[in-house]
SELUMFI-937217 format. One record per residue (C-alpha): residue number from 1; x, y, z. Coordinates in steps of 0.1 Angstrom, whole numbers, plus 5000, padded with zeros to 4 digits. Layout:
// SELUMFI-937217
SITE  num     X     Y     Z
SITE  NUM     X     Y     Z
...
//
This chain:
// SELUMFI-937217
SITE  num     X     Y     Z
SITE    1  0958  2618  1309
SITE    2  0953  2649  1290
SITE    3  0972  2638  1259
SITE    4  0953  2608  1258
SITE    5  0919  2627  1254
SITE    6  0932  2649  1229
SITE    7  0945  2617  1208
SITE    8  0915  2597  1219
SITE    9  0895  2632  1201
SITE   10  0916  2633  1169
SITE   11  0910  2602  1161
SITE   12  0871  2600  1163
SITE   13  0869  2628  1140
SITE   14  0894  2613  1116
SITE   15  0870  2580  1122
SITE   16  0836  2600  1114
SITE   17  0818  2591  1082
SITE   18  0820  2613  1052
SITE   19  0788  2629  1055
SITE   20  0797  2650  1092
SITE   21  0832  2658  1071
SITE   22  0828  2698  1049
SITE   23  0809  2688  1018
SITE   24  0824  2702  0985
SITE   25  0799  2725  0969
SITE   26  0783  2712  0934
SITE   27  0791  2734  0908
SITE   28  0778  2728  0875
SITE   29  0764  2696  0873
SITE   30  0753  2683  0840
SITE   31  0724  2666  0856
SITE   32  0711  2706  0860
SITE   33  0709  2708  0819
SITE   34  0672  2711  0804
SITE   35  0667  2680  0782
SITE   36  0654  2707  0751
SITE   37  0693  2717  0756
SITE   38  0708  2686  0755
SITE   39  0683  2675  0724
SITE   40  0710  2673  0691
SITE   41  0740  2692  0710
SITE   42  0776  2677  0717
SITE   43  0781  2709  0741
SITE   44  0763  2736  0760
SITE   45  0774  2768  0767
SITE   46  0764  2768  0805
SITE   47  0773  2806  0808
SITE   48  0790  2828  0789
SITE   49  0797  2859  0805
SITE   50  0815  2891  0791
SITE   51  0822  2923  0812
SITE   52  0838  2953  0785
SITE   53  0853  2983  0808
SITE   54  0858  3012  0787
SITE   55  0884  3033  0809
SITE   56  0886  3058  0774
SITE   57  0898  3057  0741
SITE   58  0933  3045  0748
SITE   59  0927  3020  0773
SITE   60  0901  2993  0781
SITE   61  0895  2958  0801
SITE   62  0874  2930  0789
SITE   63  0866  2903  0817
SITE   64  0850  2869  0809
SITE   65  0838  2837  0822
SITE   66  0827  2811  0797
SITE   67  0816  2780  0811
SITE   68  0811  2748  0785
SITE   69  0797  2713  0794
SITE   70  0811  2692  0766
SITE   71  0789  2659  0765
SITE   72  0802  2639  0740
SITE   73  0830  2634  0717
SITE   74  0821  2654  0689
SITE   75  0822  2684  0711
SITE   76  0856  2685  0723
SITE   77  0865  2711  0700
SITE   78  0842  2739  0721
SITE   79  0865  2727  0750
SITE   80  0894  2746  0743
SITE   81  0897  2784  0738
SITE   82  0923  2806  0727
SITE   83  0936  2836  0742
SITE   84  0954  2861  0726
SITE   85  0975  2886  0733
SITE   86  1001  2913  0720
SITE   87  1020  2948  0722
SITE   88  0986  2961  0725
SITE   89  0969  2933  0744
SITE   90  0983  2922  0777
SITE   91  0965  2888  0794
SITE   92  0963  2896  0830
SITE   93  0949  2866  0842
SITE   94  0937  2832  0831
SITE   95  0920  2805  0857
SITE   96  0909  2771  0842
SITE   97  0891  2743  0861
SITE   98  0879  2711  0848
SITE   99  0844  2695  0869
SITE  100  0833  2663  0863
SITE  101  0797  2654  0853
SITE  102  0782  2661  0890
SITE  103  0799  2694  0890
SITE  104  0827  2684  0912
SITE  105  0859  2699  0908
SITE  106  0888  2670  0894
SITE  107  0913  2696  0877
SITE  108  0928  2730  0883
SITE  109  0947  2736  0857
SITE  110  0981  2749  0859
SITE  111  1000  2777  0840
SITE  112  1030  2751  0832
SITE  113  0999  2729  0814
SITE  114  0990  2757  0792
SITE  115  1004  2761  0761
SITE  116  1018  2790  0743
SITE  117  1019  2799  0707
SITE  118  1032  2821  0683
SITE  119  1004  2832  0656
SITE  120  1018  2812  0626
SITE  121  0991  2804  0605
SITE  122  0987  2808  0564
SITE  123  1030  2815  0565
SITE  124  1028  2839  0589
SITE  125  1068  2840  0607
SITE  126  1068  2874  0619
SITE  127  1050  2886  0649
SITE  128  1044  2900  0682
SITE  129  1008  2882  0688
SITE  130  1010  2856  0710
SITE  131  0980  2830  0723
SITE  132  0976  2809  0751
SITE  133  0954  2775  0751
SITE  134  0946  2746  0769
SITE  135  0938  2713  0752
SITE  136  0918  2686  0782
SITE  137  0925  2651  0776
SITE  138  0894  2640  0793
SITE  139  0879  2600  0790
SITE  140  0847  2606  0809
SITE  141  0815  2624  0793
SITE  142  0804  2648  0802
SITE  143  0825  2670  0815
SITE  144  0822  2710  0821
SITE  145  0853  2733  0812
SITE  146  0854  2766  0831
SITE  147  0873  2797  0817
SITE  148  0878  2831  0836
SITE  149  0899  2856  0823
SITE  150  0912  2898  0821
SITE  151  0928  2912  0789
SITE  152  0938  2943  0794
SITE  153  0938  2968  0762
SITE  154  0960  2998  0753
SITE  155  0943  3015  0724
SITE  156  0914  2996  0709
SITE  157  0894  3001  0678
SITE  158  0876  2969  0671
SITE  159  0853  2961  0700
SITE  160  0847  2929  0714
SITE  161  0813  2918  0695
SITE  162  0794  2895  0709
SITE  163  0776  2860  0692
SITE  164  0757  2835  0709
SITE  165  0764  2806  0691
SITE  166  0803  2792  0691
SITE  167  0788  2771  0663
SITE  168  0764  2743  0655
SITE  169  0752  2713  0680
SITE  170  0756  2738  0709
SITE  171  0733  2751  0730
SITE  172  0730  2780  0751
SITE  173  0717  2781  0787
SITE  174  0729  2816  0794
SITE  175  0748  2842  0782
SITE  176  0756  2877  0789
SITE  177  0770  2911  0773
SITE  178  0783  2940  0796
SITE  179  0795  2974  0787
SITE  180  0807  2997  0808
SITE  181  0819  3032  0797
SITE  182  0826  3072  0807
SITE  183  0798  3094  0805
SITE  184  0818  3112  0775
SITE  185  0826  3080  0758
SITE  186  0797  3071  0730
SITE  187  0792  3034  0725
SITE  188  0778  3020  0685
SITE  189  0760  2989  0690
SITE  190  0740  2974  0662
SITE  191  0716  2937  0671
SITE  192  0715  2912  0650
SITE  193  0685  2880  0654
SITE  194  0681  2895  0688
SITE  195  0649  2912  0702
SITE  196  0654  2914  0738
SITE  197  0652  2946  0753
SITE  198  0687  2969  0764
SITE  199  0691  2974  0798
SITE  200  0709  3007  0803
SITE  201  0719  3023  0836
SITE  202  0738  3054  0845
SITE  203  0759  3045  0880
SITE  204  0792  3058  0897
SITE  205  0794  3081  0867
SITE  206  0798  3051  0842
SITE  207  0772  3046  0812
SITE  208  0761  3005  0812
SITE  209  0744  2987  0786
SITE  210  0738  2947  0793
SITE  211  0725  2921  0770
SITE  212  0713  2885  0782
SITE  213  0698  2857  0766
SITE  214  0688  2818  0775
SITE  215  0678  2785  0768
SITE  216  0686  2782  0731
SITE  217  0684  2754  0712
SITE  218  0714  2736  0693
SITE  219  0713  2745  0654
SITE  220  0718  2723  0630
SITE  221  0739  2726  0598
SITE  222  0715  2731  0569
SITE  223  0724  2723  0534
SITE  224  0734  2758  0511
SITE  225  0727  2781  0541
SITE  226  0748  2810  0553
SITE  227  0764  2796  0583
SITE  228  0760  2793  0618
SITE  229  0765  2832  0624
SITE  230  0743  2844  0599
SITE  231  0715  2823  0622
SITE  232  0736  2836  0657
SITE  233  0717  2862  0682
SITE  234  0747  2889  0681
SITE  235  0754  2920  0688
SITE  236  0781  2944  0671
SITE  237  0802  2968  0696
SITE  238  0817  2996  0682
SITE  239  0838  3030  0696
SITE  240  0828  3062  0678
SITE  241  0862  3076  0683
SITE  242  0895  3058  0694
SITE  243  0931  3056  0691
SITE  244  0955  3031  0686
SITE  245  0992  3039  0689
SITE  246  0992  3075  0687
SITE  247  0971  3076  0658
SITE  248  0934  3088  0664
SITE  249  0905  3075  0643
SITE  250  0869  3079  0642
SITE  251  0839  3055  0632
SITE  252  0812  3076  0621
SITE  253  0817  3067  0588
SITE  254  0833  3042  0560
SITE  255  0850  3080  0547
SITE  256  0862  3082  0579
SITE  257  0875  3047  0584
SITE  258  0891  3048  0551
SITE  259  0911  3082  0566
SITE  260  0924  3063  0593
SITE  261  0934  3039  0574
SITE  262  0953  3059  0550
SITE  263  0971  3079  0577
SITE  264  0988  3047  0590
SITE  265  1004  3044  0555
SITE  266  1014  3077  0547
SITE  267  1051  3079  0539
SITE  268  1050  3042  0534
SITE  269  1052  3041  0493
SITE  270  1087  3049  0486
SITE  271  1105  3029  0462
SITE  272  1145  3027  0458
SITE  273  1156  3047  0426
SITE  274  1176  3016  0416
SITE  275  1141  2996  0414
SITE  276  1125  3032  0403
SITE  277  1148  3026  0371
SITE  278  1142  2993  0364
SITE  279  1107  2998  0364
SITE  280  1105  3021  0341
SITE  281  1126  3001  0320
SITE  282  1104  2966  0323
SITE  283  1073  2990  0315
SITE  284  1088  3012  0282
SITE  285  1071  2991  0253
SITE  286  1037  2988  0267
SITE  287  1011  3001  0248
SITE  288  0982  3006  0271
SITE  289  0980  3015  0309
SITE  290  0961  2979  0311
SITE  291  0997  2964  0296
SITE  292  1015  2984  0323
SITE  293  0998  2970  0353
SITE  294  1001  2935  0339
SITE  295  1039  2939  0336
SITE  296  1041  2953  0372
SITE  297  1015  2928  0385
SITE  298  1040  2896  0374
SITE  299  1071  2915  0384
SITE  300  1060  2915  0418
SITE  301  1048  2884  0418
SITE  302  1085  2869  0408
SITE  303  1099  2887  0432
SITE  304  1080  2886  0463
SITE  305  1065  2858  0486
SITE  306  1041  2861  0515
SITE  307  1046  2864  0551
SITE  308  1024  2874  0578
SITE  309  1033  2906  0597
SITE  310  1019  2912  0632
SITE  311  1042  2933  0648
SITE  312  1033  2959  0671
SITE  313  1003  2980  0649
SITE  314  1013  2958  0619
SITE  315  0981  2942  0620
SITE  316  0966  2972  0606
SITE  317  0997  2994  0595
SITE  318  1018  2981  0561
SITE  319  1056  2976  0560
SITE  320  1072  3004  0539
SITE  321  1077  2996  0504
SITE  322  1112  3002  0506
SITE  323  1115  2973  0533
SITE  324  1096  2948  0509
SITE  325  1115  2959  0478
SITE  326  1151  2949  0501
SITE  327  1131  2916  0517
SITE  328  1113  2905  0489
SITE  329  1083  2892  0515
SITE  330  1053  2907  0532
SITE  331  1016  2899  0542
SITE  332  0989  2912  0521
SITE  333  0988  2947  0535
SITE  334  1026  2953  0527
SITE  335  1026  2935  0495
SITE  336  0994  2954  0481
SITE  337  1015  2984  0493
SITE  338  1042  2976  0472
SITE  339  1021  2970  0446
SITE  340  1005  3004  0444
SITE  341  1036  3022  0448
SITE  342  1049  3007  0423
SITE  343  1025  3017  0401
SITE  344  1027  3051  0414
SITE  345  1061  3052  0400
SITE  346  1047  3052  0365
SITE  347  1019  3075  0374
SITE  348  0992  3050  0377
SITE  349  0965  3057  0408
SITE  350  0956  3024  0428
SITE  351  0933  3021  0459
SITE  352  0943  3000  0491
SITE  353  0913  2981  0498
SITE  354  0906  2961  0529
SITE  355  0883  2932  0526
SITE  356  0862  2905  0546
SITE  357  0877  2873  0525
SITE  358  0864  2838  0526
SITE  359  0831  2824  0525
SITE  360  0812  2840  0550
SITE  361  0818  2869  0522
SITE  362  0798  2906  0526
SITE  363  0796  2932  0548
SITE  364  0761  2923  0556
SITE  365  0756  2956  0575
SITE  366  0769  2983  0558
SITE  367  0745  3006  0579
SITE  368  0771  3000  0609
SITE  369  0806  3011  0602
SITE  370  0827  2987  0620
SITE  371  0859  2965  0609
SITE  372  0848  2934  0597
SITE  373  0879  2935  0577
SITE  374  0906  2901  0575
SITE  375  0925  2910  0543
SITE  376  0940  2934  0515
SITE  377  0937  2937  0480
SITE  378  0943  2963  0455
SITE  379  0920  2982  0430
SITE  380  0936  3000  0405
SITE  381  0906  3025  0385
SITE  382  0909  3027  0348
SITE  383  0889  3050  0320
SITE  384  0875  3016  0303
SITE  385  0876  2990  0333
SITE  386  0888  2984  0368
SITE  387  0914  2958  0376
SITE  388  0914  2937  0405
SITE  389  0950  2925  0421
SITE  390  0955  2900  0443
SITE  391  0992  2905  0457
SITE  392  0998  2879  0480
SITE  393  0995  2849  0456
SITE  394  1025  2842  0431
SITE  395  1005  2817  0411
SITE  396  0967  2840  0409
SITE  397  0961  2851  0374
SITE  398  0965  2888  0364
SITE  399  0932  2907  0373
SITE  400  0917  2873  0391
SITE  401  0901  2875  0425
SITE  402  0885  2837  0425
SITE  403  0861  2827  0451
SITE  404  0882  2844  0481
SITE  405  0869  2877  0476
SITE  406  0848  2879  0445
SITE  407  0813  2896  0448
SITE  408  0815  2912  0480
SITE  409  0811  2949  0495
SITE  410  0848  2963  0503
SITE  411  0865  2994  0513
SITE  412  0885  3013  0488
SITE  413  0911  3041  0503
SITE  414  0906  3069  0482
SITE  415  0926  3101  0484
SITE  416  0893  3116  0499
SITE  417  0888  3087  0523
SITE  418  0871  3054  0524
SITE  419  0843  3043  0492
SITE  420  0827  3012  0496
SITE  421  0831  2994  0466
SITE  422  0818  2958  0451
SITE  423  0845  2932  0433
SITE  424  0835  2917  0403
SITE  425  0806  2890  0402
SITE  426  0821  2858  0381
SITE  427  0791  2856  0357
SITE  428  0777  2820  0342
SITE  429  0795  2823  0312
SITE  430  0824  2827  0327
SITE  431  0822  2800  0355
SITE  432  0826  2770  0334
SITE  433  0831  2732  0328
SITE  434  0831  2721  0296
SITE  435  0840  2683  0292
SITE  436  0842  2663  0259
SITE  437  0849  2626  0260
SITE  438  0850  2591  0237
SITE  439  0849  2559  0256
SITE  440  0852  2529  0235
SITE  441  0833  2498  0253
SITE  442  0849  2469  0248
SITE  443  0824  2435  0248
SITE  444  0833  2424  0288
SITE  445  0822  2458  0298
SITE  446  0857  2473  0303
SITE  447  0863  2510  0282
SITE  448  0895  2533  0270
SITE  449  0890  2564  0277
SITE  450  0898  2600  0261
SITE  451  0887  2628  0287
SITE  452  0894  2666  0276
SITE  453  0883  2691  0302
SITE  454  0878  2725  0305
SITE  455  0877  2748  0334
SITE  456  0867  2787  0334
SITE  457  0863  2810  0361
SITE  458  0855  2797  0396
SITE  459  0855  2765  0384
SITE  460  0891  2772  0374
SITE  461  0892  2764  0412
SITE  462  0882  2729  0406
SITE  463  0915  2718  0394
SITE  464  0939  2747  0407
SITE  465  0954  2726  0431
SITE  466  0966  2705  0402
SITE  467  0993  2734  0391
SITE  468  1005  2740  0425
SITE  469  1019  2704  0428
SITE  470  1059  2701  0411
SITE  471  1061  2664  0402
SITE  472  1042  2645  0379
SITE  473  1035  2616  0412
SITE  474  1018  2645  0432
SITE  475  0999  2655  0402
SITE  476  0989  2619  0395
SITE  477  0983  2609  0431
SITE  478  0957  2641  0433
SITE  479  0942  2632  0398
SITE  480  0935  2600  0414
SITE  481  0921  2613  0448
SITE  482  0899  2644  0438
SITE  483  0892  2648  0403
SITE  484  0882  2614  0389
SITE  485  0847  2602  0399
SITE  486  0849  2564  0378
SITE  487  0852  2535  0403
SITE  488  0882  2515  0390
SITE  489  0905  2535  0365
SITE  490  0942  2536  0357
SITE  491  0956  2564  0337
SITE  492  0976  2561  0310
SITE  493  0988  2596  0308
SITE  494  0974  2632  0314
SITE  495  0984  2668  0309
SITE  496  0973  2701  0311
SITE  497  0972  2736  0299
SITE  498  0968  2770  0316
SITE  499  0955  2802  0301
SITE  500  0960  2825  0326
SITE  501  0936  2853  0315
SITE  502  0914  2880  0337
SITE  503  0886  2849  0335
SITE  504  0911  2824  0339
SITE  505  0909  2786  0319
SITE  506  0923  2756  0321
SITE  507  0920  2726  0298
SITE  508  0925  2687  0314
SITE  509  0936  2657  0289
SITE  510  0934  2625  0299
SITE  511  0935  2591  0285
SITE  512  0921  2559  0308
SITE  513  0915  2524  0307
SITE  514  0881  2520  0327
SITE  515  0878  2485  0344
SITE  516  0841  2474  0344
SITE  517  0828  2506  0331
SITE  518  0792  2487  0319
SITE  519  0780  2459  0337
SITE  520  0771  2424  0321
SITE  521  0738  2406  0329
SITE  522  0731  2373  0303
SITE  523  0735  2385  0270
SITE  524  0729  2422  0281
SITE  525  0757  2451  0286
SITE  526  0738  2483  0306
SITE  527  0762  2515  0299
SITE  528  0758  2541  0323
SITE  529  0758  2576  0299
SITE  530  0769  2601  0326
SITE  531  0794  2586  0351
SITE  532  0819  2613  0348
SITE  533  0799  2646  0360
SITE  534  0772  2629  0378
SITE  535  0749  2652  0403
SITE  536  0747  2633  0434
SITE  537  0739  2653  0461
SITE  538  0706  2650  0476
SITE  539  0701  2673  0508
SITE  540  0688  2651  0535
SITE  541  0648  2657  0546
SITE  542  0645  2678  0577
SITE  543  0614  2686  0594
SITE  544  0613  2729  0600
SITE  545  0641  2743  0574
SITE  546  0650  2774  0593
SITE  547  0675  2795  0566
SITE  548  0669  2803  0531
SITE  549  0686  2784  0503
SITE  550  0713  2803  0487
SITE  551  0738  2795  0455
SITE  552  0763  2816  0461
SITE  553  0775  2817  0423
SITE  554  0764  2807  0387
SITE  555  0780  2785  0371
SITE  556  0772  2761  0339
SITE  557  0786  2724  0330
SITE  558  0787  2712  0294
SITE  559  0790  2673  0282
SITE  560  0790  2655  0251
SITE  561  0804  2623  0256
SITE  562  0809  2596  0226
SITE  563  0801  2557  0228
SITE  564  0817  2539  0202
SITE  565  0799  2506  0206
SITE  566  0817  2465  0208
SITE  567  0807  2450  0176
SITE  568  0781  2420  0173
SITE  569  0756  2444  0204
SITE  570  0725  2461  0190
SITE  571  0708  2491  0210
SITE  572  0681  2477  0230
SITE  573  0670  2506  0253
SITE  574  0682  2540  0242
SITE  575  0670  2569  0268
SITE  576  0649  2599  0257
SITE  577  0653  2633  0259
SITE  578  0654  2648  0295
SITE  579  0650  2684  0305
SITE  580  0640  2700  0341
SITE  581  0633  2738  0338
SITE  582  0634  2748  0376
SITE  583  0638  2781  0398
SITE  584  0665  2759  0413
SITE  585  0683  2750  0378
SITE  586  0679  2743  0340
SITE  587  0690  2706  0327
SITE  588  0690  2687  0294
SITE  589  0705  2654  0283
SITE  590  0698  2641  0251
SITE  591  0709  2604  0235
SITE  592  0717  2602  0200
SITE  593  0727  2567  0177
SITE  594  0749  2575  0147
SITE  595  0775  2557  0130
SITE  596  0775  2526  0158
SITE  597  0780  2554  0181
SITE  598  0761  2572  0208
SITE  599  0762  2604  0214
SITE  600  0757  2619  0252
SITE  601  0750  2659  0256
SITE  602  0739  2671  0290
SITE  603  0739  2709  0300
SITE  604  0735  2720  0337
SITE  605  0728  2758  0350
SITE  606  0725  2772  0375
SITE  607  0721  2810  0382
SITE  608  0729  2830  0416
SITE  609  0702  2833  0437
SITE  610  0683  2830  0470
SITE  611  0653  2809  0479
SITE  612  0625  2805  0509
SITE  613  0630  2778  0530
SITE  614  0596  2771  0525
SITE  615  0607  2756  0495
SITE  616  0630  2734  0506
SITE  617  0610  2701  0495
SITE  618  0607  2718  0460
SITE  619  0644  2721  0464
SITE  620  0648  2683  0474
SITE  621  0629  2671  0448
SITE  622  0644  2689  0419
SITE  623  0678  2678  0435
SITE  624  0664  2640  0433
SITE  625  0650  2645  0399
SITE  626  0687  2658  0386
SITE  627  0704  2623  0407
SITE  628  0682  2603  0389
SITE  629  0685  2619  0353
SITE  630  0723  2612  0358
SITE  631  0719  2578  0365
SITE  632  0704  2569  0328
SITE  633  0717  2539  0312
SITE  634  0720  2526  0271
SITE  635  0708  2486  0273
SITE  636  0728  2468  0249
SITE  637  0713  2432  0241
SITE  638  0737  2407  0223
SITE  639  0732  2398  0187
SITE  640  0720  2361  0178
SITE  641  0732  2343  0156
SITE  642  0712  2337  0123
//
């Protein structure tokens, strides 16, 4: 009887509806988000919070949680994060769970579905640093990602700084900074597009600093603007003194920085004697120290390739120069080594120089010494000029920076420490396009074409990708995908010539037949002048413009194209002269008969500079204005017969 009471029981409550079962807490649902966050986002940060546990120079723990709602799509690159970790970096622990749009819990992710990867980007083969990812194959939308991690650190200079924005069509609903450190630890910290008050605290004999901020808006990508971080709330974290690997360092200053620096390489610029010799050999009939470095500059290039080095401190410390001279490889740090050592061999001084390369291009706060620092280059001093080397590249012209690190603040190692230094701004002149052209229309509309091109400077750029290609189908097949703007072309033939000079130049030939190049209506042939170099781009109309309108570089375009004309057509409409004198740019096309021939000149300027976004309509307009100046066309009206 008893055991039927107790079965009798078990199965009521396995009979009971689901609402007297344990309900399973709502986490994170995406009902919860305020419709201002959800307004022109694909994802929302839903927290993002950051714990930094200075334990003291040598050792220190960052924990975070980072929560992401991904809504859509286009947002599913914010859903996956990568972790990192290394000799120096240990990754103690990482949770992920996956909820579903009410906040549920569908996925716990396990360490067998999280993928692990060697750092191998840009050629990069040898290497201690490690990451760990997760990629979420999810159908539904929206979805919420949650991250919770500890990385442990054992000797860490460069802080964990802290940015709001991950990038644009996110928004933020919270997100926190925390600091912990010992009372005799000093913490740097410089905020950037933040105004929120520091809370600080003293407790349990640890100094704390926190940051917290909420409810921001998605950005949206703006048209020649700085990027999303430039925009980002953020706050730069830096140790005044540290140590990384046995070798102690301070941060009061870019002198000091530089010192640090320098005493990782110390006894690193040794060359073999055999290589000593043949040096000196290679550089015996040069005239001028300038002739020396340029003999030096394309030996190493010959000999050497690039490979990424991140073992153990080899993200900050350079292979010795012996090793690269035996393996003929290195990343930029060894290579840049090499380089200067080899120089030093013929008694010629050269600064190590680190260097924020790419776009987002300056140290935009040289008030807070800090390493913003992603790649080497070499300076080497001279009584008339400085020289500029790029060593990892076996193609860049002698003296050539290009548009990776032109025009930006960098840090030279000196013998007396670090000296911030600026790399040379590419001037108008030198940035270049200068195109010269004949097309002969036939009477159907149809042209041949003879195209000569040249390119100067960073415009060099334009077709750089051109040389890098071995056979003539890859050089053709990119001719026919980037370069040429006409609708319906074939080319005949092509070829090119460098001039690899300090400002380097190239020169483009090519020779087209141009299918329907002017349209027939009736007895009328319309001939568009400019279809070659055509401004097109008109930045789209937004309502509040919210960053300043930059052009990064000058550069000038140059165009005199020749129209021989079919026979039995008279000029019916010839267009005038056209010039727009602007902040924003200078431009002038003129149209000249001669000879059954028209002649087509347009120039196009424009100098480096920044503007209000107040005057982003002005900016609009004069961008319309140039669209439509290109878009001229010679009316051609057949002759009738007397």
């Amino acid at each position: 009887m008893k055991q039927i009471t107790i079965l009798s029981l078990l199965t009521y409550f396995l009979l009971l509806p689901p609402a007297f079962a344990k309900k399973e807490t709502s986490k994170y649902p995406a009902s919860a988000i305020p419709a201002k966050l959800k307004k022109n986002a694909n994802a929302v940060v839903r927290l993002d919070e950051s714990e930094f546990t200075v334990h003291s120079s040598k050792s220190s723990r960052l924990t975070q949680k980072m929560v992401i709602t991904i809504l859509n799509k286009k947002g599913e690159s914010y859903a996956s994060i990568p972790f990192g970790y290394s000799k120096f970096t240990t990754l103690e622990n990482l949770k992920i769970t996956i909820y579903d749009s009410f906040g549920m819990v569908i996925k716990k992710v396990k360490n067998a579905e999280i993928k692990d990867y060697s750092y191998n980007s840009a050629g990069e083969l040898i290497g201690d640093s490690r990451y760990k990812i997760y990629e979420p194959v999810q159908k539904n939308y929206p979805y919420t990602i949650e991250y919770e991690s500890v990385s442990d650190y054992k000797g860490i200079f460069v802080y964990p700084s802290w940015h709001a924005y991950p990038g644009y069509l996110v928004s933020i609903e919270k997100s926190v900074m925390k600091v912990l450190l010992p009372l005799q630890e000093q913490l740097r910290y410089k905020c950037i597009h933040f105004t929120d008050s520091i809370h600080t605290a003293i407790e349990n004999n640890q100094q704390i600093y926190q940051w917290g901020i909420d409810s921001l808006p998605a950005l949206k990508s703006e048209a020649y603007s700085s990027g999303v971080l430039a925009q980002s709330p953020q706050i730069l974290l830096a140790p005044l003194h540290f140590e990384m690997d046995n070798y102690p360092g301070s941060l009061d200053s870019w002198n000091s920085l530089g010192k640090w620096s320098a005493s990782l390489n110390k006894g690193r610029d040794i060359i073999p004697e055999e290589e000593r010799t043949h040096i000196l050999t290679l550089s015996k009939n040069c005239q001028t120290t300038a002739e020396k470095v340029k003999v030096l500059y394309e030996y190493m290039q010959s000999r050497t390739r690039y490979v990424g080095i991140q073992l153990g401190i080899g993200g900050w410390q350079t292979l010795p120069a012996e090793m690269v001279s035996e393996k003929a490889y290195g990343d930029c740090k060894a290579l840049s080594n090499y380089m200067k050592s080899l120089l030093k061999v013929l008694g010629i001084a050269s600064n190590y120089t680190l260097v924020k390369a790419g776009e987002s291009n300056n140290l935009q706060h040289t008030d807070f010494v800090h390493s913003y620092f992603n790649h080497v280059i070499l300076r080497v001093p001279l009584q008339q000029d400085t020289i500029w080397l790029e060593c990892t590249s076996q193609k860049m012209p002698f003296g050539y920076l290009g548009s990776f690190t032109d025009d930006r603040d960098v840090l030279c190692v000196t013998e007396d420490g670090g000296e911030l230094c600026h790399t040379p701004v590419y001037t108008m002149e030198q940035n270049q396009q200068v195109q010269k052209a004949t097309f002969t229309i036939q009477a159907n509309g149809d042209a041949h074409a003879e195209i000569s091109t040249m390119f100067s400077g960073i415009q060099y750029e334009n077709i750089e990708a051109l040389y890098h290609r071995t056979s003539a189908e890859d050089q053709k097949q990119f001719l026919y995908e980037n370069h040429i703007s006409l609708p319906d072309f074939t080319i005949n033939d092509y070829n090119f010539v460098e001039d690899k000079q300090q400002i380097p130049s190239s020169v483009l030939h090519l020779n087209l037949e141009v299918r329907n190049y002017a349209s027939q209506t009736g007895d009328r042939l319309f001939i568009p002048l400019n279809q070659i170099n055509r401004a097109t781009y008109i930045p789209k109309k937004v309502e509040n413009r919210l960053t300043d309108i930059r052009y990064t570089r000058a550069m000038e375009d140059k165009d005199s194209i020749c129209f021989v004309l079919p026979n039995g057509y008279s000029i019916e409409n010839m267009p005038k002269e056209k010039i727009i004198d602007s902040d924003f740019g200078y431009y002038k096309s003129t149209v000249e008969f001669k000879n059954q021939k028209v002649y087509y000149t347009r120039i196009f300027r424009k100098n480096k500079n920044t503007f209000k976004a107040s005057r982003y309509e002005e900016f609009r307009s004069f961008r319309k204005e140039l669209a439509n100046a290109d878009k001229i066309k010679l009316v051609l009206k057949k002759n009738t017969k007397s």
